[in-house]
TIRO-979413 format. One record per atom (N, C-alpha, C): residue number from 1; atom name; x, y, z. Coordinates in pm, 1 decimal, m for minus. Example, Ala and Ser with C-alpha at 12.3 -4.5 7.8 and 13.67 -1.06 7.14 Angstrom:
BEGIN
+------+------+----------+----------+----------+
: fifi : pavo :        X :        Y :        Z :
+------+------+----------+----------+----------+
:    1 :    N :   1319.0 :   m569.0 :    780.0 :
:    1 :   CA :   1230.0 :   m450.0 :    780.0 :
:    1 :    C :   1320.0 :   m330.0 :    780.0 :
:    2 :    N :   1285.0 :   m225.0 :    708.0 :
:    2 :   CA :   1367.0 :   m106.0 :    714.0 :
:    2 :    C :   1290.0 :      3.0 :    787.0 :
+------+------+----------+----------+----------+
***
This chain:
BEGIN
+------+------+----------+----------+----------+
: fifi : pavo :        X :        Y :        Z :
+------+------+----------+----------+----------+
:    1 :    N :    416.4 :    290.2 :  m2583.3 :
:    1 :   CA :    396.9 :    408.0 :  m2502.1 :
:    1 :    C :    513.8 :    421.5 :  m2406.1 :
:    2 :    N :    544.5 :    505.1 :  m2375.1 :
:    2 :   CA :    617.6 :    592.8 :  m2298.2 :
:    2 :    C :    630.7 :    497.6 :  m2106.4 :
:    3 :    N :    723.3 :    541.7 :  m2061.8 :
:    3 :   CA :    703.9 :    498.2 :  m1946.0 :
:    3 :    C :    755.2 :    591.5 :  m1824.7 :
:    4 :    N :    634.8 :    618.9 :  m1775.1 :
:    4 :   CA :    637.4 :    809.0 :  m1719.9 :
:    4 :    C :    582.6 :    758.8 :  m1568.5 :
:    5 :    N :    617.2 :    820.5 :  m1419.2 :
:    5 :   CA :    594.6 :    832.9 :  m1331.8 :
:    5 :    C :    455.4 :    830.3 :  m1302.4 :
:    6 :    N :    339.0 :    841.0 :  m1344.8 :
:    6 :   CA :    210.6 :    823.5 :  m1358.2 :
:    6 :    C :    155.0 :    700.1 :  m1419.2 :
:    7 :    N :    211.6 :    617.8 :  m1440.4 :
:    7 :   CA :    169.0 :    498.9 :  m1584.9 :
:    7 :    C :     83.7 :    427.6 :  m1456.0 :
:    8 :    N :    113.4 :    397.6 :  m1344.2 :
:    8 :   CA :     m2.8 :    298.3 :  m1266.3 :
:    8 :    C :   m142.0 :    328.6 :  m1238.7 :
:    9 :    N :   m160.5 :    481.9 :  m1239.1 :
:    9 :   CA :   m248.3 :    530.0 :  m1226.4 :
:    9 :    C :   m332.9 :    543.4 :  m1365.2 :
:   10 :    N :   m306.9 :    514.3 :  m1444.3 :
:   10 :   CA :   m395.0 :    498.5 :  m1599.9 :
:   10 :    C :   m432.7 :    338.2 :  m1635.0 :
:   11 :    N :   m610.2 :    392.9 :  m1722.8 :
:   11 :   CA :   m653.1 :    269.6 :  m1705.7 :
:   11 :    C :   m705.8 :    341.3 :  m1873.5 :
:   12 :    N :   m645.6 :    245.2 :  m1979.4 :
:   12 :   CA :   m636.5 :    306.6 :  m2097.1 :
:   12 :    C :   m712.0 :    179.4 :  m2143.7 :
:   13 :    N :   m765.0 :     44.6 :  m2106.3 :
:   13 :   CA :   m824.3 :    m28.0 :  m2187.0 :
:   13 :    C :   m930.3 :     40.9 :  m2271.1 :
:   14 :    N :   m980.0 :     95.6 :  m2244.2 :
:   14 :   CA :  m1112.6 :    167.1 :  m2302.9 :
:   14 :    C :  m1065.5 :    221.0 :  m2470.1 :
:   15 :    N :   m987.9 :    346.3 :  m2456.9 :
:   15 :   CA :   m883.4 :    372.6 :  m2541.8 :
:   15 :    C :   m850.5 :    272.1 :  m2645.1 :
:   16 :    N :   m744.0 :    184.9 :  m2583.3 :
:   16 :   CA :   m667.9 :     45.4 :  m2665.8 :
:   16 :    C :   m802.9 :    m42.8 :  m2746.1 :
:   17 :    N :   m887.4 :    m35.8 :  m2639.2 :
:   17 :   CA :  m1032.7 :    m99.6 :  m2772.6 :
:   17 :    C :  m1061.7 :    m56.2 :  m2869.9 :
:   18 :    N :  m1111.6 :     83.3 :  m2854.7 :
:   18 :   CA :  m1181.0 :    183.4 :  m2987.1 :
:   18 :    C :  m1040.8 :    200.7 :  m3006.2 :
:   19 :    N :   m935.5 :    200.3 :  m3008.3 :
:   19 :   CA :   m825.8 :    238.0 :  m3124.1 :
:   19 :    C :   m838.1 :    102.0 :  m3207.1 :
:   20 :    N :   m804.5 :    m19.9 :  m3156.4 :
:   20 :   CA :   m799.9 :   m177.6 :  m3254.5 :
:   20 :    C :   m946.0 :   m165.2 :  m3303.0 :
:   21 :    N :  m1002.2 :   m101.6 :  m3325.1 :
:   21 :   CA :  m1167.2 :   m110.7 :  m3403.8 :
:   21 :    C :  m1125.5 :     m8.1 :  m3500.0 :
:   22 :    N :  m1055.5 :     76.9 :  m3492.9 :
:   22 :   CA :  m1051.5 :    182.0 :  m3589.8 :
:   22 :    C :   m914.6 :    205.5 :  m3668.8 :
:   23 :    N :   m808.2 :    130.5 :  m3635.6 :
:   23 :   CA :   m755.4 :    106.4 :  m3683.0 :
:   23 :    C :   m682.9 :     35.8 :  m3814.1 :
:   24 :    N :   m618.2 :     56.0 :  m3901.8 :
:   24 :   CA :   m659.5 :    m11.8 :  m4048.6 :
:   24 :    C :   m529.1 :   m135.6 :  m4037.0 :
:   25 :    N :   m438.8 :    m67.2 :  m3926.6 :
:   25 :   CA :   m299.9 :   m153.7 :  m3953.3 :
:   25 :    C :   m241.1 :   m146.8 :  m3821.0 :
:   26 :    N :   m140.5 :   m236.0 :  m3800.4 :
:   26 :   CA :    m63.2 :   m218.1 :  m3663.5 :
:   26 :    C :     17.7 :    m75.3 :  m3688.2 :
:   27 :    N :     39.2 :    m69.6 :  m3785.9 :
:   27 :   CA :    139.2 :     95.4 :  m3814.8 :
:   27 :    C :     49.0 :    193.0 :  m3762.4 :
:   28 :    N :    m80.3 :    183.7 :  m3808.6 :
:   28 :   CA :   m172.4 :    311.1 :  m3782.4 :
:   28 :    C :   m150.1 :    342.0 :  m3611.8 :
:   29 :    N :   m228.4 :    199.8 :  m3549.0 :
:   29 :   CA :   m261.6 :    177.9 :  m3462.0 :
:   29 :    C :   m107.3 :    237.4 :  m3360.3 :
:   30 :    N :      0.8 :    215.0 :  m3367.4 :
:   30 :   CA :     92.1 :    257.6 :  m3337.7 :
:   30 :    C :     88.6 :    423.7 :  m3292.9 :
:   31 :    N :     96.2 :    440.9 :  m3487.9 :
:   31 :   CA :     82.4 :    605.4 :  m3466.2 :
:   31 :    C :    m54.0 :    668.4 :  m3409.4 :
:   32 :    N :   m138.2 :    602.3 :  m3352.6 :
:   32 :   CA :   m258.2 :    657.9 :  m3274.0 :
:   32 :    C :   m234.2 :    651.0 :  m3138.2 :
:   33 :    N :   m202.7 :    512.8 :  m3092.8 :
:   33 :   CA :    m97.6 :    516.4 :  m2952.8 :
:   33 :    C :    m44.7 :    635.3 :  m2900.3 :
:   34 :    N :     67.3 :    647.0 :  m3004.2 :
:   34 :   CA :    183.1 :    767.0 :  m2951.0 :
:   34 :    C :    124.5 :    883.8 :  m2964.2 :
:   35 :    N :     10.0 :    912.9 :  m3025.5 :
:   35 :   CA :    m17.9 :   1062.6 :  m3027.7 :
:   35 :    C :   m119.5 :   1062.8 :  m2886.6 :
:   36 :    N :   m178.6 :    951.1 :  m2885.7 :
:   36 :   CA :   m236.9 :    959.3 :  m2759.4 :
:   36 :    C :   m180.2 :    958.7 :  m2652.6 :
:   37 :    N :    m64.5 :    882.7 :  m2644.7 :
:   37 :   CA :     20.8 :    907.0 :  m2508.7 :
:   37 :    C :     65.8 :   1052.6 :  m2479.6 :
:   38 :    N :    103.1 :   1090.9 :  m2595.2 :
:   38 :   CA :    186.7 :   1290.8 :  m2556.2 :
:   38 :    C :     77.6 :   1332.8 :  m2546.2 :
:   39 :    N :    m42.8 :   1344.6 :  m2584.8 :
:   39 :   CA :   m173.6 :   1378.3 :  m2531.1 :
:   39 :    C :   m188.2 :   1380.2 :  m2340.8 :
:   40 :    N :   m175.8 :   1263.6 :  m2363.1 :
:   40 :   CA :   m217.0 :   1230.8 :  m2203.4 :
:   40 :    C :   m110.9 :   1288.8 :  m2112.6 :
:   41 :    N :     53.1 :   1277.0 :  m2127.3 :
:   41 :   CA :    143.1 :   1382.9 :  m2108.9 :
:   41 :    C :    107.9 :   1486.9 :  m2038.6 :
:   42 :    N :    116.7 :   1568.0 :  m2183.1 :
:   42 :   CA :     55.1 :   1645.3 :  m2172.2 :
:   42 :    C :    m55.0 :   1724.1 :  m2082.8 :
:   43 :    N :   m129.9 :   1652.6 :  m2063.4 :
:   43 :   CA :   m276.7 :   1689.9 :  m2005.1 :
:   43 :    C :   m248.9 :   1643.0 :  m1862.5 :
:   44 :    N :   m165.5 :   1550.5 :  m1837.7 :
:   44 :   CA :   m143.6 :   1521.1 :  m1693.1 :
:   44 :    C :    m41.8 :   1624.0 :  m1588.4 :
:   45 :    N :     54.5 :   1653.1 :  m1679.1 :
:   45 :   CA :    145.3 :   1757.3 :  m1679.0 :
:   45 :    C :    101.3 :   1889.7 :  m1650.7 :
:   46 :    N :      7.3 :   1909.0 :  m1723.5 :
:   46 :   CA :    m47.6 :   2050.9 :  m1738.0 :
:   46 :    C :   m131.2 :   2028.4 :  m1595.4 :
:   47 :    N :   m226.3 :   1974.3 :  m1592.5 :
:   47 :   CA :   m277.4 :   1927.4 :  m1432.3 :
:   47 :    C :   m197.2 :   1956.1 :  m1316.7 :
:   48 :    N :    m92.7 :   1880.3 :  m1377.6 :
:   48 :   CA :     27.2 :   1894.7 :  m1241.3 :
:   48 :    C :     25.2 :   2054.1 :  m1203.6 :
:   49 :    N :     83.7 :   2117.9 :  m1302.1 :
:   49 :   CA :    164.0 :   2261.2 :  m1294.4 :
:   49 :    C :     31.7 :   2352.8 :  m1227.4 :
:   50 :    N :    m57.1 :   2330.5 :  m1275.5 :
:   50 :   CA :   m204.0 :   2441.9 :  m1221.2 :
:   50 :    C :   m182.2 :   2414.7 :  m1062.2 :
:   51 :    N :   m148.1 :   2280.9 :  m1002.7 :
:   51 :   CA :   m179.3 :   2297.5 :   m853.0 :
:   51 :    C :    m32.1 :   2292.8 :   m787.9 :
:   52 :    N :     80.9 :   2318.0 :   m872.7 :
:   52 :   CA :    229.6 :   2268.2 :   m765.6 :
:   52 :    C :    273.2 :   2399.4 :   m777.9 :
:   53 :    N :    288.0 :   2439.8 :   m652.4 :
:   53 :   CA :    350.6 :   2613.0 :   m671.7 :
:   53 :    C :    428.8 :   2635.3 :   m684.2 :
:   54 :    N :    429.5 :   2739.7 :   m799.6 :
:   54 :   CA :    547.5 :   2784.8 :   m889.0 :
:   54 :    C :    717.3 :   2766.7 :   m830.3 :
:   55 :    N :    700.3 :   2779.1 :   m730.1 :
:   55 :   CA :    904.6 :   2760.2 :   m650.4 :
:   55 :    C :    927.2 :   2646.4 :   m696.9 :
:   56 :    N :    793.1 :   2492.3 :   m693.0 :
:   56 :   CA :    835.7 :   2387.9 :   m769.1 :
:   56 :    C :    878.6 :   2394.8 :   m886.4 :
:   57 :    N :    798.4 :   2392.4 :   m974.4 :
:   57 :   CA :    828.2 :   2386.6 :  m1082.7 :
:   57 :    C :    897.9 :   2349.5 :  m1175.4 :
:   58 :    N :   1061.3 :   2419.1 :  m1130.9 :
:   58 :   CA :   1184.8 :   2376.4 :  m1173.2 :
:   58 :    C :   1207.6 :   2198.8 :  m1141.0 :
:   59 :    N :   1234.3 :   2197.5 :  m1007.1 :
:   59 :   CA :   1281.6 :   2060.9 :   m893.0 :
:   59 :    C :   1163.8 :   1978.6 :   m992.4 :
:   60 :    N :   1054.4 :   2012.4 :   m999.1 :
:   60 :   CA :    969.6 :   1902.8 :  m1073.7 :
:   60 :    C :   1028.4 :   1852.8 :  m1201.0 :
:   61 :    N :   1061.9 :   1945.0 :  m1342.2 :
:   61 :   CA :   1106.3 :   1931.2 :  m1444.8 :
:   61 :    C :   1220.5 :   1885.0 :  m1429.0 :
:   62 :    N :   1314.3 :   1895.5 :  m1314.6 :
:   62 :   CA :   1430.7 :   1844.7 :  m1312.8 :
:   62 :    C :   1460.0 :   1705.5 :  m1304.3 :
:   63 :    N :   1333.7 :   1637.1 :  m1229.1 :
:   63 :   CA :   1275.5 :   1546.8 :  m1188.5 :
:   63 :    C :   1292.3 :   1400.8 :  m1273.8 :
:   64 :    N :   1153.1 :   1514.8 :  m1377.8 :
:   64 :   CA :   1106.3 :   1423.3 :  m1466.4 :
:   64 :    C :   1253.7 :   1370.4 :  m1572.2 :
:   65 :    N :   1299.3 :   1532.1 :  m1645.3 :
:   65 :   CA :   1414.7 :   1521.5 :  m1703.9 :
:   65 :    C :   1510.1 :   1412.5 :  m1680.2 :
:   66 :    N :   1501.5 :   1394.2 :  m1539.2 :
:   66 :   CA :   1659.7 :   1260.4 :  m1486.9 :
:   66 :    C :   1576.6 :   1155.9 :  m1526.1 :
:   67 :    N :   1466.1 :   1081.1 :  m1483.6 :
:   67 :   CA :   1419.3 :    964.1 :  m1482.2 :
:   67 :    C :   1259.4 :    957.6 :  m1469.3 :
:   68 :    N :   1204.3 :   1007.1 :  m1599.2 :
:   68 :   CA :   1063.9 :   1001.3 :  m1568.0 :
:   68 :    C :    949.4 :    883.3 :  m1554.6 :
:   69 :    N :   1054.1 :    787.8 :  m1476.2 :
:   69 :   CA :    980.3 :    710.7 :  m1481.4 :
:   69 :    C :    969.3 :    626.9 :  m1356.8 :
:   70 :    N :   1067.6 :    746.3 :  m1268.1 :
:   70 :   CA :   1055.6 :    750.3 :  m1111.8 :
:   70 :    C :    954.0 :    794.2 :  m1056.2 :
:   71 :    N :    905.3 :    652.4 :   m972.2 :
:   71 :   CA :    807.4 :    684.3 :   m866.8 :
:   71 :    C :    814.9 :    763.0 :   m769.3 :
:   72 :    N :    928.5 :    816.2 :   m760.4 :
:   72 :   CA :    938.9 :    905.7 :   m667.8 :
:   72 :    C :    885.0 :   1032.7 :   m671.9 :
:   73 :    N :    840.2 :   1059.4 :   m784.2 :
:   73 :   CA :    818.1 :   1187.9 :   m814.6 :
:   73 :    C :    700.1 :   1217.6 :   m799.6 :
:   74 :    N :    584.0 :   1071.3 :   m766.6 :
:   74 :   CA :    474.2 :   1112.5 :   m662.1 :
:   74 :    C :    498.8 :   1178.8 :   m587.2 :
:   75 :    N :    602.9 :   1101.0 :   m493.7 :
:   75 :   CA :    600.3 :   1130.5 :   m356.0 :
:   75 :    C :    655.4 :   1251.2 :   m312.1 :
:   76 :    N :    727.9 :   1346.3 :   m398.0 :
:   76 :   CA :    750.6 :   1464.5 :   m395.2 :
:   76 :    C :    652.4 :   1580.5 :   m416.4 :
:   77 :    N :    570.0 :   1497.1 :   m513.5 :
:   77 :   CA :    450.1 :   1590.2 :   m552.4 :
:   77 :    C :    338.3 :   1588.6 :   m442.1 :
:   78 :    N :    347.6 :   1480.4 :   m386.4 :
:   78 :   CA :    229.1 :   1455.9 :   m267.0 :
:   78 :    C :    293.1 :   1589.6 :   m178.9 :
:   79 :    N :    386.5 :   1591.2 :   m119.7 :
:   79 :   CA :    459.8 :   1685.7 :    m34.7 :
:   79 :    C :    502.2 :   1829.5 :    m49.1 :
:   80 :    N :    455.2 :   1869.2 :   m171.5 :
:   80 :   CA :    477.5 :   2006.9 :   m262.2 :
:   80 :    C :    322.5 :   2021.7 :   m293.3 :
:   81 :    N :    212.5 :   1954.9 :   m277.8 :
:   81 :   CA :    113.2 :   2010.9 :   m338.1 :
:   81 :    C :     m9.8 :   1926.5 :   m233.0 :
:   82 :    N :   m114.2 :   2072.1 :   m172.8 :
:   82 :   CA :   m189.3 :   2017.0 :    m77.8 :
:   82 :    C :   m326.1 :   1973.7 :   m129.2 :
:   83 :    N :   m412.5 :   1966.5 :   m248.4 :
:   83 :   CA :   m455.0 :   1862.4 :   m332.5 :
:   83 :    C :   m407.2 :   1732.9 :   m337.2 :
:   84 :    N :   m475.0 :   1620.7 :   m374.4 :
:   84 :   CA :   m453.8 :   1465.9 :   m373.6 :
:   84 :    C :   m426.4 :   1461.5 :   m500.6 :
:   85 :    N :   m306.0 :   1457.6 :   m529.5 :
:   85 :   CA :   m226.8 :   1468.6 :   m695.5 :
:   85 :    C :   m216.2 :   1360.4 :   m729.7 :
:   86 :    N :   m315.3 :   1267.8 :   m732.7 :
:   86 :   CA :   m281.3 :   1091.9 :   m742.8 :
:   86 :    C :   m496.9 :   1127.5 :   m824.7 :
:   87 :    N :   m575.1 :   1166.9 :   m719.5 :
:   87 :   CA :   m667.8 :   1195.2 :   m773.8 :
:   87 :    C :   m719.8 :   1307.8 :   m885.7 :
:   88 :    N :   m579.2 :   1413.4 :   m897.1 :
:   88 :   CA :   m539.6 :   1468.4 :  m1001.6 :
:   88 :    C :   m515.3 :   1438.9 :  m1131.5 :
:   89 :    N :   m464.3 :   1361.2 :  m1086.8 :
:   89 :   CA :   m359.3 :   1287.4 :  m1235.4 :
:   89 :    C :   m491.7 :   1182.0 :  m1273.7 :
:   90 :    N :   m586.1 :   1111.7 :  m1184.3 :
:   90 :   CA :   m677.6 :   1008.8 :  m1220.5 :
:   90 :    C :   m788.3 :   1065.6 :  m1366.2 :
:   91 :    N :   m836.1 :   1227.1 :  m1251.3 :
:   91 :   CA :   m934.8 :   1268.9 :  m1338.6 :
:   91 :    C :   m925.6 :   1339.3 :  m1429.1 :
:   92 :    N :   m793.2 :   1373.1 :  m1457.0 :
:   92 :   CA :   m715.2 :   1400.7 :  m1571.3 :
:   92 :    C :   m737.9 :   1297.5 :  m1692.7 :
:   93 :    N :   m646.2 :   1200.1 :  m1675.2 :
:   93 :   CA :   m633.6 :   1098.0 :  m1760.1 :
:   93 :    C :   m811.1 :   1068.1 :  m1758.6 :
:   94 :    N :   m890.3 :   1072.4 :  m1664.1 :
:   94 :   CA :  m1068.2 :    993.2 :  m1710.2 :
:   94 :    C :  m1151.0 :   1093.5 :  m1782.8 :
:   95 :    N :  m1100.2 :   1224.0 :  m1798.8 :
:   95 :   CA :  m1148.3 :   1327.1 :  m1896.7 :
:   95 :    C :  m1102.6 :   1317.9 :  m2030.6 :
:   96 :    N :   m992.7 :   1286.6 :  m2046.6 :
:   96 :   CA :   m895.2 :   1295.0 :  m2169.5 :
:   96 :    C :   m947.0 :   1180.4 :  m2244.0 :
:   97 :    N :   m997.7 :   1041.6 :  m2171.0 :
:   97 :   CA :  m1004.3 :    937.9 :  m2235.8 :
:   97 :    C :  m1171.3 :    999.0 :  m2294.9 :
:   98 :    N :  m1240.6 :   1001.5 :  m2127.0 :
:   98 :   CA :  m1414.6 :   1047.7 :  m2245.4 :
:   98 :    C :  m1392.0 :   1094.1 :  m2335.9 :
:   99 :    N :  m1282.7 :   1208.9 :  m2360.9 :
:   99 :   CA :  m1321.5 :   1330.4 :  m2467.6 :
:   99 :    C :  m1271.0 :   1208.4 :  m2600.0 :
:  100 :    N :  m1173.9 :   1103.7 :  m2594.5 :
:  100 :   CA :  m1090.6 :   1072.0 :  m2680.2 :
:  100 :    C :  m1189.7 :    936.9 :  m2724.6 :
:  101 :    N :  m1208.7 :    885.1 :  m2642.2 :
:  101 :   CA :  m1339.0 :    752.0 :  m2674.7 :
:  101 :    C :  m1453.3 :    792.6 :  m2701.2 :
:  102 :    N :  m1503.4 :    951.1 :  m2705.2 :
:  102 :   CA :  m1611.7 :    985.5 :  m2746.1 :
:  102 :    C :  m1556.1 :   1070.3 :  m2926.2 :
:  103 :    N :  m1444.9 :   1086.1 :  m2919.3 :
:  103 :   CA :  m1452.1 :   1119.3 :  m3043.7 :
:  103 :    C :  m1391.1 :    971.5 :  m3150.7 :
:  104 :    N :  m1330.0 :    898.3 :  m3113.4 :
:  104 :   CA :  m1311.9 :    768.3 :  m3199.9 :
:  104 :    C :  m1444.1 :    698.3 :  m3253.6 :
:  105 :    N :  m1477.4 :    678.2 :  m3353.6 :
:  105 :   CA :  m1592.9 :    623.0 :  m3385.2 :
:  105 :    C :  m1544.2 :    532.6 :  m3523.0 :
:  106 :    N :  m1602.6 :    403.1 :  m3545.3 :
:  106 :   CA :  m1587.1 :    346.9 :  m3631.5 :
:  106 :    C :  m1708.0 :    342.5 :  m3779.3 :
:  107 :    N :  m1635.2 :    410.6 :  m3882.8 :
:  107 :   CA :  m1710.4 :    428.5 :  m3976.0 :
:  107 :    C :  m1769.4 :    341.5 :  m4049.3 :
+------+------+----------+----------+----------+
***
């Protein structure tokens, strides 16, 4: 997985279980990983943008683009957005996983 400005705030054991149960191979298991990570991306990202107002936007993407894997880019977001974007990004990622650990099932 990826290593993105948000990674401390995710708690993916849940995930990493029901994937090694459903998994047939380390290859699979791989390619279930990575689709789940741009998932979560994704969905954290999109979170972001609904509450950081639009003048951000750019400075954010510019952000990520240099080094997304600067912590700093909390702390910019804390200061650009008057929501708790730490509890943003949490219940983001704890929706994405229900929806994702409720649809993994082992046949």
């Amino acid at each position: 997985m990826s290593t993105v400005f948000y990674d401390r705030f995710l708690k993916l054991e849940k995930i990493e279980k029901k994937l090694k149960k459903v998994a047939r191979d380390n290859d699979e298991f791989s390619e279930l990983a990575l689709l789940i990570d741009e998932l979560i991306h994704y969905r954290v990202l999109s979170s972001i943008l609904k509450v950081l107002p639009k003048e951000h936007h750019a400075e954010f993407a510019s952000l990520i683009a240099k080094n997304p894997a600067d912590e700093k880019i909390i702390d910019f977001l804390k200061s650009k957005v008057e929501e708790d974007i730490i509890k943003i990004v949490k219940e983001a990622v704890l929706i994405l996983t229900l929806e994702i650990t409720g649809l993994i099932s082992k046949d």
